[in-house]
C-alpha positions in Angstrom: -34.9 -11.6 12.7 -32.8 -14.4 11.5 -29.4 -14.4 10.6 -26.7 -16.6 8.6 -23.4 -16.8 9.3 -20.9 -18.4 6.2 -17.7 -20.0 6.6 -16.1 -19.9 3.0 -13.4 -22.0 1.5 -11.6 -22.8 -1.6 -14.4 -25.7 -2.4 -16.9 -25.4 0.0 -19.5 -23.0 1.5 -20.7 -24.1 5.5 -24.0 -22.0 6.4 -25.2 -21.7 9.4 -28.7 -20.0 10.3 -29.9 -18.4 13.9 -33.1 -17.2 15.2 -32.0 -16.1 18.1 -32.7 -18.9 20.1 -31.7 -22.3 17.7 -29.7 -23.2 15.1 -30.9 -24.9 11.8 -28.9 -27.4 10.2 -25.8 -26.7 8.9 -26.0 -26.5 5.2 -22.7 -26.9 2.5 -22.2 -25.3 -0.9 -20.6 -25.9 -3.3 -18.0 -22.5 -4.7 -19.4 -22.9 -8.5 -21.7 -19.7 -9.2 -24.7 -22.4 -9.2 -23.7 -23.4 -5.8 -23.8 -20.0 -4.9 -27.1 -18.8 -6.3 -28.3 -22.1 -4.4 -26.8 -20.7 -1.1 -28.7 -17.7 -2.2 -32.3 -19.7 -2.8 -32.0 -21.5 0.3 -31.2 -18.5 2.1 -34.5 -16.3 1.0 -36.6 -19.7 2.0 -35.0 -19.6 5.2 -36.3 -15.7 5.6 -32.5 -14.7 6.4 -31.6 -11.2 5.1 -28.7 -10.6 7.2 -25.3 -12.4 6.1 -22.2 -12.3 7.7 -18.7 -13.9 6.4 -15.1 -14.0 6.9 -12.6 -12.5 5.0 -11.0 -15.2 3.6 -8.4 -14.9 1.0 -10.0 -14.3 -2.2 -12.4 -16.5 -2.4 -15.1 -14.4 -0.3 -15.3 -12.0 -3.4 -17.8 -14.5 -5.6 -19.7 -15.0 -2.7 -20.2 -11.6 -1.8 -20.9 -10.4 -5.7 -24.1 -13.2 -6.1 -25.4 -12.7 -3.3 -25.1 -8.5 -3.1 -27.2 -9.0 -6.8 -30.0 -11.1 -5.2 -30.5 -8.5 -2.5 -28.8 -9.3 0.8 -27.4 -7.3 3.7 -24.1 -8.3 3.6 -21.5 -8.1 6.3 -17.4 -9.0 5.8 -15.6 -9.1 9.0 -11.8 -10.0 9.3 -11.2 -13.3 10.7 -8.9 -11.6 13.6 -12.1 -10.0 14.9 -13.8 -13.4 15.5 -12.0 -15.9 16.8 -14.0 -18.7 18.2 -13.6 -19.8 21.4 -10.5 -22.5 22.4 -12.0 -26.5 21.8 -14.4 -25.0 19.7 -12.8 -24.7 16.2 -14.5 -26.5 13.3 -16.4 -25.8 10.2 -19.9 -25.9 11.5 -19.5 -24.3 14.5 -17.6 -21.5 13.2 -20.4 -20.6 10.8 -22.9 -21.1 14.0 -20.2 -18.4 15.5 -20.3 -16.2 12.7 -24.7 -15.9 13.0 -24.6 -15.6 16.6 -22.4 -12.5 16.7 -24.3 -11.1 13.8 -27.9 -11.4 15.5 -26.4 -10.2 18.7 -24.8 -6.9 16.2 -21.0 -8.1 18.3 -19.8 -7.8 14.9 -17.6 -4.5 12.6 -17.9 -5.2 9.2 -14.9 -4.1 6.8 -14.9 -1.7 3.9 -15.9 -2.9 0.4 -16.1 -0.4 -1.5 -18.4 0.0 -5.1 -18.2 -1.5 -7.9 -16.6 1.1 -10.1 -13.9 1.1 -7.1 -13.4 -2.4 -7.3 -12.6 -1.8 -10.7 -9.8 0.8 -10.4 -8.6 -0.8 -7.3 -7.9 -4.2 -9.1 -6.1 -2.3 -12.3 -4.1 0.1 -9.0 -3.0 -3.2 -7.1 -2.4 -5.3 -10.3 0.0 -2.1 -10.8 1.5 -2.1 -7.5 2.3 -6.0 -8.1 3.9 -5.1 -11.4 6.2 -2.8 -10.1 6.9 -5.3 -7.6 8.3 -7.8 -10.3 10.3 -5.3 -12.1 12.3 -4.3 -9.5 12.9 -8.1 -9.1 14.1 -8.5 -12.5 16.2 -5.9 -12.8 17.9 -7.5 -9.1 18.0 -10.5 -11.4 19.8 -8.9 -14.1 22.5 -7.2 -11.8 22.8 -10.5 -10.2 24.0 -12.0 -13.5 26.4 -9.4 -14.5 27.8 -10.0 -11.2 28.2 -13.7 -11.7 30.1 -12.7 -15.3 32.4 -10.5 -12.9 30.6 -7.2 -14.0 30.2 -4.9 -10.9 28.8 -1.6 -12.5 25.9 -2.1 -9.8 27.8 -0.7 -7.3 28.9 2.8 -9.5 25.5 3.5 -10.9 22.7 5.3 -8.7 20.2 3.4 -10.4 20.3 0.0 -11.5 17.3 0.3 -13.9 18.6 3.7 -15.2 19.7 4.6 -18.9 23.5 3.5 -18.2 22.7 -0.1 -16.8 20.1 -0.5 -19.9 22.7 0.8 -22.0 25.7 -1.6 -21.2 22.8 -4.9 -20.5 21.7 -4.4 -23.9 25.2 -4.1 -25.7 26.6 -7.0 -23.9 23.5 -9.4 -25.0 24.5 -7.6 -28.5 27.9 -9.4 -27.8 30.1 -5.9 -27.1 33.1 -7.2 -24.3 35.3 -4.2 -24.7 35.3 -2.5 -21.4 36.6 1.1 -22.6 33.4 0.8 -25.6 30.9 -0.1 -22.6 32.0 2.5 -20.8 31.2 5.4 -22.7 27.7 3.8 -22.6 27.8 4.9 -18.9 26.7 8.1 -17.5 29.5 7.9 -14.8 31.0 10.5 -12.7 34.6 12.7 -14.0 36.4 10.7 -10.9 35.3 7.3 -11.7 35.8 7.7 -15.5 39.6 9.2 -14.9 40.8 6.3 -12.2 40.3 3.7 -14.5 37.7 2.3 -11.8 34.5 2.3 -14.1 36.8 0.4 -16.5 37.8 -2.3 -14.1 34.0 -2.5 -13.3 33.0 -3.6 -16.8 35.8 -6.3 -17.1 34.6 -9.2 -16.7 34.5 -12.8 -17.9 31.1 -13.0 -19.9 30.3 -16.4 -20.9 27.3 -17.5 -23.4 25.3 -18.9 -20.6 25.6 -15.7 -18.8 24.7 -13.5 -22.1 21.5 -15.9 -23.0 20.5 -15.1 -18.9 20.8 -11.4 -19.6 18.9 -11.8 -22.9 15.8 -14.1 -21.4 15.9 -11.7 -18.3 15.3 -8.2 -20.4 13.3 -9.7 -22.6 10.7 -10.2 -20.0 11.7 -6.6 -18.2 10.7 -4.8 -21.7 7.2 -6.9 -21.5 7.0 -5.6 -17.7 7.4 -2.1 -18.9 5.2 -2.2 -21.6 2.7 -3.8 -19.4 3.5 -1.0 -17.0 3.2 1.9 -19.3 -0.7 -0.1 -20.3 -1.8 -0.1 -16.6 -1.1 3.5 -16.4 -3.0 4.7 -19.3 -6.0 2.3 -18.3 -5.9 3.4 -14.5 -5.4 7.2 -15.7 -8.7 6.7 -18.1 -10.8 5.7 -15.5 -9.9 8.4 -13.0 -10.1 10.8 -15.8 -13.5 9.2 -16.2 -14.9 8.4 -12.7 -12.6 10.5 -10.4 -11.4 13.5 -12.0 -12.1 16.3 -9.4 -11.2 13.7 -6.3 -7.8 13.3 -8.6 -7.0 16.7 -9.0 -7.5 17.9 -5.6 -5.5 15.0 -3.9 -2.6 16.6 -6.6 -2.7 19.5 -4.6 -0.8 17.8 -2.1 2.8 18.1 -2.0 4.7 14.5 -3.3 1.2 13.1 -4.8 1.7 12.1 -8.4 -1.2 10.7 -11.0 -0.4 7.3 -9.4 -0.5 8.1 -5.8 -3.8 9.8 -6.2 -5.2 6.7 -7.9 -4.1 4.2 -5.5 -5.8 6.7 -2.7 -9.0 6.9 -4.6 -9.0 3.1 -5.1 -8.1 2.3 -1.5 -10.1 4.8 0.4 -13.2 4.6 -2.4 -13.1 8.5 -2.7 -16.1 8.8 -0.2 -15.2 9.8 3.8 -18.2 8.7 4.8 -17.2 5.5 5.5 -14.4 6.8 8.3 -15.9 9.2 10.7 -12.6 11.3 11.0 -9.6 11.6 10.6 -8.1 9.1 13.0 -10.4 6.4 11.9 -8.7 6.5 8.1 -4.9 6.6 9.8 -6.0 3.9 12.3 -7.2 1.8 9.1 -4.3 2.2 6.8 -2.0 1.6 9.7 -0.2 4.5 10.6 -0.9 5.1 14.1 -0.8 2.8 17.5 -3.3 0.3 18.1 -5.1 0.3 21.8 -3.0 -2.3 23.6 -3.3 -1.0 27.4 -3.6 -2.9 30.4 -3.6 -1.7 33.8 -2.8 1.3 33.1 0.0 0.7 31.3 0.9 0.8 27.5 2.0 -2.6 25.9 2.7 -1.0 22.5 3.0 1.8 20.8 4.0 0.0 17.4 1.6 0.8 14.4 -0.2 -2.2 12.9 0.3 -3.5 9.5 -3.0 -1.7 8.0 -4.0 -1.3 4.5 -0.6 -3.1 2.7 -1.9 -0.9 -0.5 -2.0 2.5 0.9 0.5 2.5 3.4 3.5 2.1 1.2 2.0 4.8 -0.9 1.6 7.4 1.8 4.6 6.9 3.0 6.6 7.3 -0.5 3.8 10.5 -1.1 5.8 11.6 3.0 8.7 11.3 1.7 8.9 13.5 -1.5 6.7 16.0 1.0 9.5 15.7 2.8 11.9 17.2 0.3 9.4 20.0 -1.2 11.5 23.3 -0.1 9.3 25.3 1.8 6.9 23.0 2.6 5.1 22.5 7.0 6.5 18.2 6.0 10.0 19.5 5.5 10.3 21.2 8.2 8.4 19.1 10.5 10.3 16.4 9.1 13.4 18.1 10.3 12.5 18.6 13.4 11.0 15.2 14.4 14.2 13.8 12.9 15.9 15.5 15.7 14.7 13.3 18.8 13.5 10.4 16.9 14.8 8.2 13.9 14.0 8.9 10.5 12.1 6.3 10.2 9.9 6.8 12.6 9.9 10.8 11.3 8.2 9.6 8.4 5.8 7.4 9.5 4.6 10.4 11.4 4.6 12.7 8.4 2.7 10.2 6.6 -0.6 10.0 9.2 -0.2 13.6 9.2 -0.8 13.5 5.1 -3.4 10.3 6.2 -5.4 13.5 7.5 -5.2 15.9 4.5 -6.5 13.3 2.7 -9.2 13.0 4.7 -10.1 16.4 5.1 -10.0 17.0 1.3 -11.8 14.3 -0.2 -14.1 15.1 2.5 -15.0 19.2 1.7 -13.5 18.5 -1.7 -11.3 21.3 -1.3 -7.8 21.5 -2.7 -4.9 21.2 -0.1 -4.0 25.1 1.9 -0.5 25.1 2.6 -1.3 28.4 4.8 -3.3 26.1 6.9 -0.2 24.5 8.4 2.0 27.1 9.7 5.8 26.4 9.4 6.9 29.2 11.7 4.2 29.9 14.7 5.4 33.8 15.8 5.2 32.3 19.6 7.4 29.4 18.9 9.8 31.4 16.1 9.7 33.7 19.6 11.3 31.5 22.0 14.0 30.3 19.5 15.5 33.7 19.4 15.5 34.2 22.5 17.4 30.7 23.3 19.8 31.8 20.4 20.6 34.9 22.1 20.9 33.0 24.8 23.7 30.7 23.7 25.3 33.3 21.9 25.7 34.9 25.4 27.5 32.1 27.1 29.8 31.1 24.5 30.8 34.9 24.5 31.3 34.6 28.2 33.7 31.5 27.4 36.2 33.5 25.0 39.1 33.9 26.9 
């Protein structure tokens, strides 16, 4: 059986077909969709049904879309996976790489998911960058009030709460007086009475600063809105596509109508793809890669994984984390004992990793009573080392 092997770049396509025993000539594409569809004829001449291709930035997505329409086994594999051998690095001979492995099946494809997944993932991810540049504007905004010698940034909780809004908006409106500003603020009895809210709206506001403030939350308003459209759009097509897979994964304590979409759109809903549980942490990065030699362990750091998902899970770990009653407080608690809190939370988000699975996988909705907070044996032994203590500081009272 042949097999092709494509090296993909911003302009150019290099293919490279194998039969096992010979190459044929390298071929190049152009990256239009003609070139594509070309890549495509010359590849059903060729008899070649079996196409492999790197990951490469974005541009492996038209590729991939033409030629999964006109009917070929397609294969993505991330770049990390096929390094070519030292003194052997070029164009051609990568794609002559790339057809080898595949004919000799020495290569693991990555997950690309459907196309109504594709959609929700590129509204989820467009979201997830949008949230991004908020934050950064509103870091912008705080950044010129400090410039005009306005610290309120370091009294408020929230820099993008109702109080910094407030006092941005009535100083673009041209309001200077600090005691007026400062009844804006939702500020704490202490602050207010000490006169130190006051001194933190004095400042020295000049027009360059104000116009800043005004150019900067004019474009933070368009960010909302924008936000507030993403939502609704990503919330339709779960509602649409997804709604049983979104209301079980709510089940889960510190998943919200967000967090449930991004896991649909990450994972693509369907656990068929990862065997078990592991295989899903191990993908969205929150457990140890293999990295032993000799016997001996050179890491036990998690790898970077699914930059989507991850952040996600572990934001889901950490409102889990502060549900009262809940097996990821209280494991939380615990691990945050002997290790870093940090580290606590990576741990509580693999743990959530695998509820995931196991729900989208039965389609069942998340049993706390599964997860015992309190095991009789182990509730057991801390009473008896209680009593225990309680015994020798008696015996120390003089």
């Amino acid at each position: 059986m042949k097999t092709a092997g494509l090296d993909v770049h911003k302009d150019s396509i290099f293919c490279a077909v194998f039969n096992g025993k010979h190459y044929s000539d390298v071929e190049v594409f152009e990256t239009f969709s003609t070139g594509i569809r070309q890549l495509g004829a010359y590849l059903k001449a060729a008899g070649v049904l079996r196409v492999a291709m790197e990951s490469t930035s974005i541009y492996w997505i038209p590729v991939w879309n033409i030629l999964s329409e006109m009917g070929f086994d397609l294969m993505l594999v991330n770049p990390f996976l096929i390094k070519q051998l030292p003194g052997r690095k070029s164009d051609v001979k990568d794609a002559q790489w790339i057809a080898q492995l595949l004919h000799k099946d020495m290569l693991r494809g990555s997950f690309v998911p459907g196309e109504r997944i594709q959609e929700l993932r590129s509204y989820t991810r467009s979201y997830s960058k949008l949230q991004q540049r908020i934050v950064r504007m509103l870091t912008k905004m705080d950044n010129i009030l400090v410039q005009a010698g306005i610290r309120l940034g370091s009294l408020v909780t929230d820099i993008g709460g109702k109080s910094m809004l407030s006092v941005i908006d009535a100083l673009i409106a041209g309001e200077r007086d600090a005691v007026r500003l400062s009844k804006l603020v939702y500020a704490s009895k202490k602050n207010k009475e000490n006169g130190k809210l006051a001194a933190a709206l004095t400042g020295c506001m000049k027009e360059h600063h104000r116009f800043n403030l005004q150019m900067a939350k004019v474009e933070y308003d368009l960010l909302i809105k924008q936000s507030a459209e993403y939502i609704e759009k990503i919330e339709a097509i779960c509602l649409r596509d997804f709604p049983r897979q979104s209301a079980l994964l709510k089940t889960i304590p510190g998943v919200s109508r967000i967090s449930s979409a991004v896991i649909i759109a990450e994972t693509g809903a369907d656990m068929k793809v990862f065997e078990n549980s592991g295989k899903l942490s191990g993908w969205v990065g929150l457990r140890p890669k293999n990295d032993e030699s000799a016997g001996k362990y050179k890491s036990t750091a998690i790898t970077k994984g699914n930059r989507y998902l991850k952040p996600i899970l572990v934001q889901v770990a950490w409102a889990a984390s502060r549900c009262k009653g809940s097996y990821f407080k209280d494991k939380f608690n615990r691990l945050s004992i002997r290790k870093s809190s940090k580290k606590a939370l990576i741990a509580i988000a693999r743990k959530i990793s695998v509820v995931v699975w196991n729900i989208l996988k039965d389609l069942t909705p998340y049993n706390p009573a599964l997860q015992v907070i309190y095991e009789p044996a182990k509730l057991d032994a801390r009473i008896r080392y209680h009593q225990k203590e309680m015994e020798r500081i008696a015996k120390l009272k003089p």
